[in-house]
N, C-alpha and C positions, 0 to 999 in steps of 0.2 A: 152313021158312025159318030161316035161322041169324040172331042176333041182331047188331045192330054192335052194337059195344061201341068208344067213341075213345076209351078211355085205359084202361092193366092195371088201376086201380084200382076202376073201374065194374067188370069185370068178376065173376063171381060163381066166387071157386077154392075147390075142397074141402077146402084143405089147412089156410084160412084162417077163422079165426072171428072176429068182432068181436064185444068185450067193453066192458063200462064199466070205464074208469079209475078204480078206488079213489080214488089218491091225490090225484088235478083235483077228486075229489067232495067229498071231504073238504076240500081248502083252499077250493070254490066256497061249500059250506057257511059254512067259518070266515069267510068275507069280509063273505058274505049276513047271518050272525049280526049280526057286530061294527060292518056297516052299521045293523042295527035299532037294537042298543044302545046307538051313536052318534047315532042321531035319536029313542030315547025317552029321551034325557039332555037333548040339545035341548032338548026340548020339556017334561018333569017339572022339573028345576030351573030354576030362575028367574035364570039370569046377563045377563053383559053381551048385548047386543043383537050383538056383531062375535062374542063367543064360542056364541052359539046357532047364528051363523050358521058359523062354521068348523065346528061339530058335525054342522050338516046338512050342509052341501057332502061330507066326508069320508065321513058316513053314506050320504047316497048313491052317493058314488065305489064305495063299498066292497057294495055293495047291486050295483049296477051291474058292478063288474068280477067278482063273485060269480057274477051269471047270462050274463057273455059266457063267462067257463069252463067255464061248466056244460053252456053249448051249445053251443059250440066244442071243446072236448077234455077231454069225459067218457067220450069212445069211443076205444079204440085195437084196433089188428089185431091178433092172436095166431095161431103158426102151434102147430098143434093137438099134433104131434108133441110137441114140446119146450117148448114153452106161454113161447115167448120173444114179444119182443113184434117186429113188422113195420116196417122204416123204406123208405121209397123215394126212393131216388138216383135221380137222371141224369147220362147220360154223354155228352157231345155230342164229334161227331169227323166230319173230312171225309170226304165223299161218294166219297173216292176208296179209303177205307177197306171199303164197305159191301158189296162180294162177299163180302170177305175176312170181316166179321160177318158172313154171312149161313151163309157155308160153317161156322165158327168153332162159332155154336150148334148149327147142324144136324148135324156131324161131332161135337160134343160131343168136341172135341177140344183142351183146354186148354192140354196141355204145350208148344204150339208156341213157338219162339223167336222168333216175326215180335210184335210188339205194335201195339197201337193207339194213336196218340197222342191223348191227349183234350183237347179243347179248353172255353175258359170260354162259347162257345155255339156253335151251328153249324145246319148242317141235317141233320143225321142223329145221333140219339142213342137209346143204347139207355138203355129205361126200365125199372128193376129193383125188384120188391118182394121184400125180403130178411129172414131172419129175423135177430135181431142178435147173435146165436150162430153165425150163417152156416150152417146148415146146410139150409139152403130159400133159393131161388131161383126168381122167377119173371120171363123176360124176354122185351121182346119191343120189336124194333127199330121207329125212328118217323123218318119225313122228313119233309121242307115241301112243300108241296104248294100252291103257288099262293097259298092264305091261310091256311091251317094245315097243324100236322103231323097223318099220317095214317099209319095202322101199314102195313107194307110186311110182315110177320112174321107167323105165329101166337104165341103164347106158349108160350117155353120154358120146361120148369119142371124143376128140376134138387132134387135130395133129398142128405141126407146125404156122403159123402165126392166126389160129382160137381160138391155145390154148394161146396164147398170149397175142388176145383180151378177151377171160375169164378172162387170168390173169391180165392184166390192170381194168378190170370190179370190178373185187376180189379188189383189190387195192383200187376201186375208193369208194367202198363200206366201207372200212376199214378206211380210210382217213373218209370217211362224218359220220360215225361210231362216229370217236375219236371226231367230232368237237361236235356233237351232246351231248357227256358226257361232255367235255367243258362248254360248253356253259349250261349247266342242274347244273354246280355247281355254 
């Protein structure tokens, strides 16, 4: 029995590994730290009563915004290949567009001159996890569905210079996109 998976992210791709964020750990750390040392100042020196108290509000703040980091974006995606790190875009466009996706990734045929207009929400968009070097691409189209969007797609996943031309495709769609609201005012 094949698993659902509603969204590319849940999904489990080989190509992708999740790591911890060095750098989130270290500022979660530095925040955590300089929270303690802000409320064992507090509390060791003997000041004004308003000045204990801004010690501890900010030691806590800092204590506090320390471990929403640390559990919030300690992890980031890496695609294994090229060890860049994973962002994922959405791209919404009308339904009147969505053969023409459909054929688009399955043809894995980029060069075309027809484009997609994208729009700022809609009911069909394709949902892409990309590497930020662009050379990995994984997509895979989503509509609405009554009360949520639900994948209409398998996932495309497109590697080195295929994913390139997606991402120039993406581009060229973006660019004719921007001319189109242009030219609409």
């Amino acid at each position: 029995m094949k698993a659902h998976y509603d969204n590319i992210n849940n999904y489990p791709h080989p190509q992708i590994v999740e790591q911890r964020n060095v750098k989130n750990v270290i500022i979660a750390g530095a925040c955590i730290l300089a929270g303690c040392i802000l409320i064992c100042n507090s509390l060791i020196f003997n000041v004004k009563a308003a000045l204990t108290i801004a010690l501890s509000i900010m030691g806590i703040s800092g204590i506090s915004s320390g471990i929403i980091l640390l559990l919030l974006q300690s992890k980031q995606k890496i695609y294994i290949k090229t060890r860049s790190v994973i962002k994922s875009p959405f791209y919404y466009f009308s339904r009147e567009y969505l053969l023409f996706a459909q054929n688009l990734l399955a043809n894995k045929n980029f060069d075309c001159k027809k484009t997609i207009p994208f729009l700022d929400n809609g009911s069909v968009y394709f949902h892409v996890l990309s590497s930020l070097d662009n050379r990995f691409a994984a997509v895979q189209i989503f509509e609405f569905d009554t009360s949520s969007f639900q994948p209409i797609t398998s996932i495309y996943y497109f590697e080195d210079e295929q994913a390139l031309e997606f991402w120039k495709y993406i581009n060229r769609c973006k660019s004719n996109t921007k001319k189109l609201k242009y030219n609409l005012r």
